[in-house]
C-alpha distance (Angstrom), angle and dihedral (degrees) to the residues before:
residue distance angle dihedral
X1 . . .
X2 3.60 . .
X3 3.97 97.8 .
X4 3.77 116.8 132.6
X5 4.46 102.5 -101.9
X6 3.87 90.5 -113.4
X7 3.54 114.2 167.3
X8 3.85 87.5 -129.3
X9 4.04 85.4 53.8
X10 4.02 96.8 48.1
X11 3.88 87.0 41.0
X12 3.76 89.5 62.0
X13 3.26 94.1 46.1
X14 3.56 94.2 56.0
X15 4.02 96.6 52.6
X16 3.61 91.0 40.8
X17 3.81 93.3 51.0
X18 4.09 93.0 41.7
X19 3.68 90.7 -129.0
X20 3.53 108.7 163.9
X21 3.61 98.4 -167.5
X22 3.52 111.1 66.6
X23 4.35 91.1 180.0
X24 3.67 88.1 61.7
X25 4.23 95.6 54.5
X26 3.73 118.6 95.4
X27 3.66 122.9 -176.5
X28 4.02 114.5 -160.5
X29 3.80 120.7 179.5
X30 3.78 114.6 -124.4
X31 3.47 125.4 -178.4
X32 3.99 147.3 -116.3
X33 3.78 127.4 -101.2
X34 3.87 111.8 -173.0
X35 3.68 88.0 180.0
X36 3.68 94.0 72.7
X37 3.53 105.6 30.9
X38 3.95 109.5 94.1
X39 4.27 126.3 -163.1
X40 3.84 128.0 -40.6
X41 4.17 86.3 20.3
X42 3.25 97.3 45.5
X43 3.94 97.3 40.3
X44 3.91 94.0 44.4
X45 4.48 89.1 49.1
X46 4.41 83.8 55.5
X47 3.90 89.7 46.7
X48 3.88 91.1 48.8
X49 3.87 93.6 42.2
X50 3.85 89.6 43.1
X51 3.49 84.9 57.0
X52 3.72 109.4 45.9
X53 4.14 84.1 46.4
X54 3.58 89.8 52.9
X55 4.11 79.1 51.4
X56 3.74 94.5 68.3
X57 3.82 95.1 -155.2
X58 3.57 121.5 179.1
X59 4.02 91.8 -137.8
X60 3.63 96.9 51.5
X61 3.69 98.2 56.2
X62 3.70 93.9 96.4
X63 4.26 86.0 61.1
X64 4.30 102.6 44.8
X65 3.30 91.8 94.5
X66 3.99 100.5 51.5
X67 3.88 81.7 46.3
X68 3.51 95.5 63.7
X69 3.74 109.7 31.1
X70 4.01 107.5 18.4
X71 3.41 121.9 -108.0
X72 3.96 145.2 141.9
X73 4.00 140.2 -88.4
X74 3.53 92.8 179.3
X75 3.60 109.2 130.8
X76 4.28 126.6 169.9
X77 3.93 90.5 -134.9
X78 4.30 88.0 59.6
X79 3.73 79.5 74.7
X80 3.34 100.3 62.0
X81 3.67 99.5 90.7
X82 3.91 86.4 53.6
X83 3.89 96.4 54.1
X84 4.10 85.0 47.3
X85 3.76 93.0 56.8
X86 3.94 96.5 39.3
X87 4.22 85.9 49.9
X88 3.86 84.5 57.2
């Protein structure tokens, strides 16, 4: 996903995943590659980011551009927190 890693956001995906152990959830952004998205999936991801620009919020700033022109977020230091846990 592309969604900015609020706490809010991760939260939600917590409850609406039933994990119970919240120290065992990562969240890494990803990115968005209209190139090989094809029809309904690719359709439905411009209506979403159409309307979550058209939102204006503060928070998502950092991901507008990836919404309308593709791009990546992935990044080999988001995986730190990972590597810390699985040392453990």
């Amino acid at each position: 996903g592309v969604s900015v890693p609020t706490d809010e956001y991760k939260n939600g995906l917590i409850k609406s995943n039933k994990i119970e152990n919240k120290n065992s959830f990562f969240y890494i952004q990803g990115g968005i590659n209209y190139n090989k998205l094809k029809g309904v999936k690719k359709i439905g991801l411009r209506i979403v980011a159409a309307s979550i620009i058209k939102q204006n919020k503060k928070e998502n700033a950092s991901i507008i551009d990836i919404l309308k022109n593709g791009g990546s977020l992935v990044k080999e230091e988001n995986l730190n927190n990972i590597v810390e846990y699985l040392k453990k």
